[in-house]
N, C-alpha and C positions, 0 to 999 in steps of 0.2 A: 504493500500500500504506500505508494508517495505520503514523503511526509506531511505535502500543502493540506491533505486529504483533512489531516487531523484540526485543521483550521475553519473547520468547517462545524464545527461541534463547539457543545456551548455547555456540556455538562462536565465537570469533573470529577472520579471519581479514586480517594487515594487509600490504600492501606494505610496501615500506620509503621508497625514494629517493622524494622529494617528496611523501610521502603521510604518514607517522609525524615529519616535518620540511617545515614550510614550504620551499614552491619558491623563495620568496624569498631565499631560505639562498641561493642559486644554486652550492649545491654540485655540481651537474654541471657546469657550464663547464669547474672543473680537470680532471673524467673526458673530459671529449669533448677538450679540449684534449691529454690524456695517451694519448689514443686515439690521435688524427693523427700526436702523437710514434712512436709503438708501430708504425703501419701504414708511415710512412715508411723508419724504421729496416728492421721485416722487408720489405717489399717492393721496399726499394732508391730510392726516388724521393721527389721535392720536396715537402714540405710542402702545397701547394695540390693537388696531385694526390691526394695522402695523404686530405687531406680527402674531396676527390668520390669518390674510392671507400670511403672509411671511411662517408659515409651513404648511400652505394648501397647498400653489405653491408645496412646497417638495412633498407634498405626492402625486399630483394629477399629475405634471408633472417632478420627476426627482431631479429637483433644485428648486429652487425659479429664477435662474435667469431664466429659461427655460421658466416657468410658465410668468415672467414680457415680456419676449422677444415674447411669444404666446399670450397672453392674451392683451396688451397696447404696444406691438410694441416698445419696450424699445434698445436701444443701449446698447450693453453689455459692451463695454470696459469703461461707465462709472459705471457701478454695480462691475465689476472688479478692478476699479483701485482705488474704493473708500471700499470694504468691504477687501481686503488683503494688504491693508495697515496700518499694527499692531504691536505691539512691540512684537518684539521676543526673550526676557530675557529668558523667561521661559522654554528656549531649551535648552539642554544639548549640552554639546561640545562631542562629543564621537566620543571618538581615537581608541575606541577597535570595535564598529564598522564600522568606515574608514577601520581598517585593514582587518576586516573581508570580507567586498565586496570586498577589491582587494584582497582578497584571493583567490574569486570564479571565477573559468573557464568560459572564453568564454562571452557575452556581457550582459551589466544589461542595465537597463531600468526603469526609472518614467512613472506611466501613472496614470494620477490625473484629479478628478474633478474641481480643483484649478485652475488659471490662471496660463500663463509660468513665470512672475517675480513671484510670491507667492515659483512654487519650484525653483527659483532661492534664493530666499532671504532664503527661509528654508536651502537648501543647503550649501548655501556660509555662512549661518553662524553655521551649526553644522560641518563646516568643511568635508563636505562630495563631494564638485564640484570637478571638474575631473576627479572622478570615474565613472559617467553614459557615456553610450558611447550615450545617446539621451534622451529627454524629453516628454511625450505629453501631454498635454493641454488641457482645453476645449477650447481653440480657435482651436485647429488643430482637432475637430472631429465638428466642424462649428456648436460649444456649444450645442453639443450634449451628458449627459453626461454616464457615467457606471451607470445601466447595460442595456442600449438601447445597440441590436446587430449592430446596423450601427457603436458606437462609435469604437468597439471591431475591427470594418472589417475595418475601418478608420487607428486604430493603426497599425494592420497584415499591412496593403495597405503601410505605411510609413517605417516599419523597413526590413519587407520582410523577415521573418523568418516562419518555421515550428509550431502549436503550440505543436506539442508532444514532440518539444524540450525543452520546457517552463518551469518554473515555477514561476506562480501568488502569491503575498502575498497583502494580503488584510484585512482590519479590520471590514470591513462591507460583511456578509453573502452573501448576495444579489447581491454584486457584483460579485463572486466568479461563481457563476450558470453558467452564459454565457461562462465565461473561459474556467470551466469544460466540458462544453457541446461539445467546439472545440478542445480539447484535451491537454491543461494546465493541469501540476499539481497544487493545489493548497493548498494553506495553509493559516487557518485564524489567525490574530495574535488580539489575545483577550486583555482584560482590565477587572482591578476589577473595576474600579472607577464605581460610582453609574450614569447610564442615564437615569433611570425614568422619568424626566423632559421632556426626547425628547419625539417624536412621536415613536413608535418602531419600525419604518420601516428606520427612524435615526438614530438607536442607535448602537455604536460601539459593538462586541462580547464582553459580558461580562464573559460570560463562555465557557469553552470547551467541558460543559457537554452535550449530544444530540445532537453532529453536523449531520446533515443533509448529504447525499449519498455522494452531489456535495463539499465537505472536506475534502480533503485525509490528512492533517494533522491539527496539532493546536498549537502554543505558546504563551506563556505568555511574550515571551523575544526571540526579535530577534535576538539581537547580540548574545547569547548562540545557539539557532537554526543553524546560518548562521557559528559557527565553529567549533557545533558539523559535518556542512558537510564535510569538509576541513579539521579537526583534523587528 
């Protein structure tokens, strides 16, 4: 898809975790870390067990909190309010991408597997709140999260927009598929940093080499992306 293409669109839509902030931030590790704590605690057992079943849940249902909330009937808003409560030094303040979203036409948009204070607290401290014209959450798709099609029809259902007005940015592949299938453009915004560690159904783009059909673009740097549109 030529890039003018995307110029033509008037909706925006962004992840949050590693996509609106550098992966490099490696702001997940405290959350996967605060996960293991969390799985341990409620499930009773060792830390290294905590683990394999805390990325078992990911792979088998989504999340881990999806996987605790089906599997032992868990209240989310205590798995929430305890794995995204983290220190967030390791953000950047960025002014040149503040300026860059309100450069873009027409309405943007967070749609995160994260709780609503997580992209509150992301937001308010890389200096980015009162640019989204709205948030959504895993509590608003009733912790449901991407890329299940109910969360997607949940988001359309709250903001009431077209999606071939769209354009999706997202760091995980995966997510990306359902977007494109309803007629998002899409763009994956990659990372060199090394995630061998995860599962690879986890792992942030690390390349932009072999993107896959549902990819109509790729960067490595969003705030260049977002004024190469608006230049």
């Amino acid at each position: 898809m030529p890039f003018e293409a995307l110029q033509t669109r008037n909706v925006w839509v962004f992840d949050l975790d590693n996509t609106l902030y550098p992966a490099e931030c490696d702001l997940f590790a405290e959350i996967d870390q605060r996960m293991t704590d969390f799985v341990a605690r409620f499930l009773r057992m060792d830390k290294v067990e905590a683990r394999k079943v805390q990325k078992q849940y990911y792979a088998e249902h989504g999340t881990t909190l999806n996987g605790l909330m089906s599997l032992h009937g868990m209240d989310p808003a205590d798995f929430l309010a305890h794995v995204h409560e983290i220190d967030l030094s390791p953000l950047p303040q960025t002014p040149d991408l503040a300026a860059a979203l309100k450069a873009l036409p027409g309405q943007k948009y967070i749609y995160t597997n994260g709780s609503r204070r997580h992209a509150e607290r992301v937001t308010d401290y890389m200096g980015l709140s009162g640019i989204f014209d709205g948030q959504f959450a895993i509590e608003d798709s009733d912790y449901t999260p991407k890329p299940n099609q109910s969360s997607y029809d949940a988001f359309l259902e709250r903001f009431g927009f077209a999606p071939d007005r769209a354009v999706f940015f997202e760091d995980l592949a995966r997510n990306l598929a359902p977007a494109h299938a309803m007629g998002f453009s899409t763009v994956l915004v990659h990372s060199e940093k090394d995630w061998s560690h995860e599962p690879e159904n986890a792992r942030p783009a690390a390349s932009g080499d072999d993107r896959p059909d549902h990819i109509d673009y790729v960067t490595g740097n969003l705030t260049q992306f977002l004024q190469g549109l608006t230049a």
